[in-house]
C-alpha positions in Angstrom: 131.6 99.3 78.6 129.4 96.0 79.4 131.6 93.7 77.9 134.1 95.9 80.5 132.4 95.8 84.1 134.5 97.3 87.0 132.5 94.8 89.0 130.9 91.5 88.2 127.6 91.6 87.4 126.1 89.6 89.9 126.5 92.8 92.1 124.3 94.5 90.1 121.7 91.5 90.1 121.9 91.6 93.8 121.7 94.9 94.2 118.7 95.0 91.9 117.1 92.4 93.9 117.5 94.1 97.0 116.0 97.5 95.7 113.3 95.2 94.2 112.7 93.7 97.7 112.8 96.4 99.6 110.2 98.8 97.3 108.1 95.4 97.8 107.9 95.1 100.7 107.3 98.4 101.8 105.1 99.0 98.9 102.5 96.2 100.2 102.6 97.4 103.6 102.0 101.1 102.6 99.0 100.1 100.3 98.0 97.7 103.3 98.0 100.4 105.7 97.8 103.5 103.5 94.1 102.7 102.4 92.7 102.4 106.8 94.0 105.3 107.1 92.7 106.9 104.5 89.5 106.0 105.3 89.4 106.6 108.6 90.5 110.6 108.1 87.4 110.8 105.4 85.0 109.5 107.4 85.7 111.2 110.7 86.0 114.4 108.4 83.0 117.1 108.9 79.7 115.5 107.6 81.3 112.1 107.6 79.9 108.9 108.7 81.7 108.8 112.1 82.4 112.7 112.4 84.9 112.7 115.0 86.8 116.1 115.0 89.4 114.9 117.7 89.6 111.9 115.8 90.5 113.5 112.4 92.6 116.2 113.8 94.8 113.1 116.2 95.0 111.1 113.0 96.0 114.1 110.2 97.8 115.7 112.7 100.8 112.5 112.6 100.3 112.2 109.0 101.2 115.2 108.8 104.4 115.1 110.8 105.5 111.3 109.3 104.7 113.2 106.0 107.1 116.9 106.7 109.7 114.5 107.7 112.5 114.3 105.7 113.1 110.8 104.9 116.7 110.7 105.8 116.3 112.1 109.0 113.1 109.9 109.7 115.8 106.7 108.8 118.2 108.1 111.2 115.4 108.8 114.2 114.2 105.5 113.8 116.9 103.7 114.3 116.1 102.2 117.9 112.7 101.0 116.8 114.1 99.3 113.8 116.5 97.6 116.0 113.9 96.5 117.8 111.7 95.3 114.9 114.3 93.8 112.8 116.7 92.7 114.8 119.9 94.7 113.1 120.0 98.3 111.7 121.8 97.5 108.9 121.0 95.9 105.6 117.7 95.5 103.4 114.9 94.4 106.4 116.3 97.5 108.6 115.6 99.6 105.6 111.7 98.4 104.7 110.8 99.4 108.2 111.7 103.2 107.6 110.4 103.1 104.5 107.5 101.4 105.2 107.1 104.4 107.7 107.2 107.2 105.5 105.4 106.2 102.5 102.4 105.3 104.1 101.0 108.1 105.0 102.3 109.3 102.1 99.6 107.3 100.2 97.3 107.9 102.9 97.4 111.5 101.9 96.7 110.6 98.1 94.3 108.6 98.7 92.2 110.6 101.0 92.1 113.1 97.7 90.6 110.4 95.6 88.1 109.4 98.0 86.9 112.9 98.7 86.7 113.2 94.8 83.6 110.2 94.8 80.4 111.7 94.2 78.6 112.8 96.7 75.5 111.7 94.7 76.1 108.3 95.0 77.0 108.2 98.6 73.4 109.5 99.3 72.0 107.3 96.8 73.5 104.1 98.8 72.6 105.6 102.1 68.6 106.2 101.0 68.6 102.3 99.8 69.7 101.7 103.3 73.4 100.4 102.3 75.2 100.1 105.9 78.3 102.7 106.7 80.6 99.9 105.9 78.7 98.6 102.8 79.0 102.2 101.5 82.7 102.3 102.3 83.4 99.0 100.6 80.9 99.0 97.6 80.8 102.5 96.7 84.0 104.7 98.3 86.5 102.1 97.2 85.4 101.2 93.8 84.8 104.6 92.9 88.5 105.5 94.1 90.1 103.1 92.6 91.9 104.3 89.8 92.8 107.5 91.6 94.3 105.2 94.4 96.0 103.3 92.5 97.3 106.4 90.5 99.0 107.6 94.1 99.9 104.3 94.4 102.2 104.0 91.3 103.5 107.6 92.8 104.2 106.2 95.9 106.0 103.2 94.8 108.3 106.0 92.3 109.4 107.6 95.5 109.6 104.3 97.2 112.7 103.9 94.7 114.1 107.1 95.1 113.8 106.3 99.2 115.9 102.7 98.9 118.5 103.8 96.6 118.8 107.3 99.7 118.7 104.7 102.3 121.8 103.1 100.4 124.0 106.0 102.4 123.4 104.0 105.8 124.4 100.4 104.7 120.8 99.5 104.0 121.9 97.6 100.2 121.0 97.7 97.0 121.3 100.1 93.8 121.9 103.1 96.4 124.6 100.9 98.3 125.9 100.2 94.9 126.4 103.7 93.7 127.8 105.2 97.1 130.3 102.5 97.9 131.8 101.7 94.8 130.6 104.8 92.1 131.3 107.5 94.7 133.9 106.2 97.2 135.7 104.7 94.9 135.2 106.9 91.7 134.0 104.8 89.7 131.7 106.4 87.0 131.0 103.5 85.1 129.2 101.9 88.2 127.1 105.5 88.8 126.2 105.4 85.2 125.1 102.0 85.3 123.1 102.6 88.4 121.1 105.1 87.0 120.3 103.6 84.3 119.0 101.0 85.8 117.1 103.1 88.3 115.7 105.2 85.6 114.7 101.9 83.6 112.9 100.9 87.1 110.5 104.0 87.8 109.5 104.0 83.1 108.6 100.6 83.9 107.0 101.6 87.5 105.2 105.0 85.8 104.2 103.1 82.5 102.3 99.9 84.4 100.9 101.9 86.6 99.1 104.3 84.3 98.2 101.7 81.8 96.6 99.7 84.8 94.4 103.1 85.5 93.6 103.5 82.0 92.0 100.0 82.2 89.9 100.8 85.4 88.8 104.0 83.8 87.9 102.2 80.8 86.0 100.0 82.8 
């Protein structure tokens, strides 16, 4: 079937590089923002540093509603303000905005779980040695958290995938493009087979350096 393709297979590079891209992207900014936010709900939380009930119940309360969003409606919905952002509403930059979007508080939600599983020990430990809020946060809540974060992280960036090849039903590119346009518009099995393989391929690879990567803080 290789030796066979219904469509050159430069397609299917560029369609893998535009999945690649737009996971990437996203990814970093959902990790980038994911982790502030995280923070911020833990330590405006009850018995927190800053407890700020409004505060918490402001921030959880939109996490919430970005999170019970389904992601196809949240990429139609958003349509004006990725105009606005990105200049077109079409292709794979239009697509990292929406994505971007959802997943992070997505992560912000995992990793609010792993920080609330730190010890609470150690927190009091660093606070009678007279570590400042934001040593505490950076020395002790981070560190501590950090293979559980990057555990959610590895989850996110799986349903990152599973987002761009959706978001391939609006025009947005890549594997999800791919398999619509050509694998079910045009019947083409071969192409649908293909593309999940390769997307299958993608998350093993996603799954398996992410947990090894945990395994090695762990170890640590």
């Amino acid at each position: 079937m290789l030796w066979n393709l219904s469509i050159p297979a430069e397609r299917y590079w560029q369609a893998f590089l535009d999945t690649f891209m737009m996971v990437g992207v996203s990814g970093v900014v959902a990790f980038l923002a994911g982790i502030p936010l995280a923070v911020l709900l833990i330590v405006t939380a009850p018995n927190g540093f800053w407890e700020s009930p409004r505060i918490n119940r402001v921030v959880g309360g939109v996490v919430n509603g970005f999170r019970a969003t389904p992601f196809i409606v949240l990429l139609v919905a958003l349509i004006p303000f990725t105009r606005l952002l990105a200049g077109t509403t079409i292709g794979v930059w239009a697509a990292i905005v929406p994505l971007a979007i959802s997943a992070t508080p997505f992560f912000a939600r995992i990793a609010e779980v792993s920080l609330r599983e730190v010890d609470g020990g150690l927190i009091e430990a660093a606070q009678a040695m007279g570590c400042k809020k934001w040593d505490i946060v950076r020395h002790v809540y981070l560190p501590e958290a950090l293979p559980g974060i990057i555990g959610g992280f590895t989850i996110t960036l799986v349903a990152l995938i599973s987002s761009s090849a959706m978001a391939g039903a609006v025009g947005a590119g890549g594997l999800g493009d791919l398999a619509i346009r050509y694998g079910y518009q045009r019947f083409d099995t071969q192409v649908m087979v293909i593309v999940i393989a390769v997307l299958i391929a993608l998350v093993t690879v996603v799954q398996f350096a992410g947990d090894r990567y945990v395994h090695w803080l762990r170890a640590r």
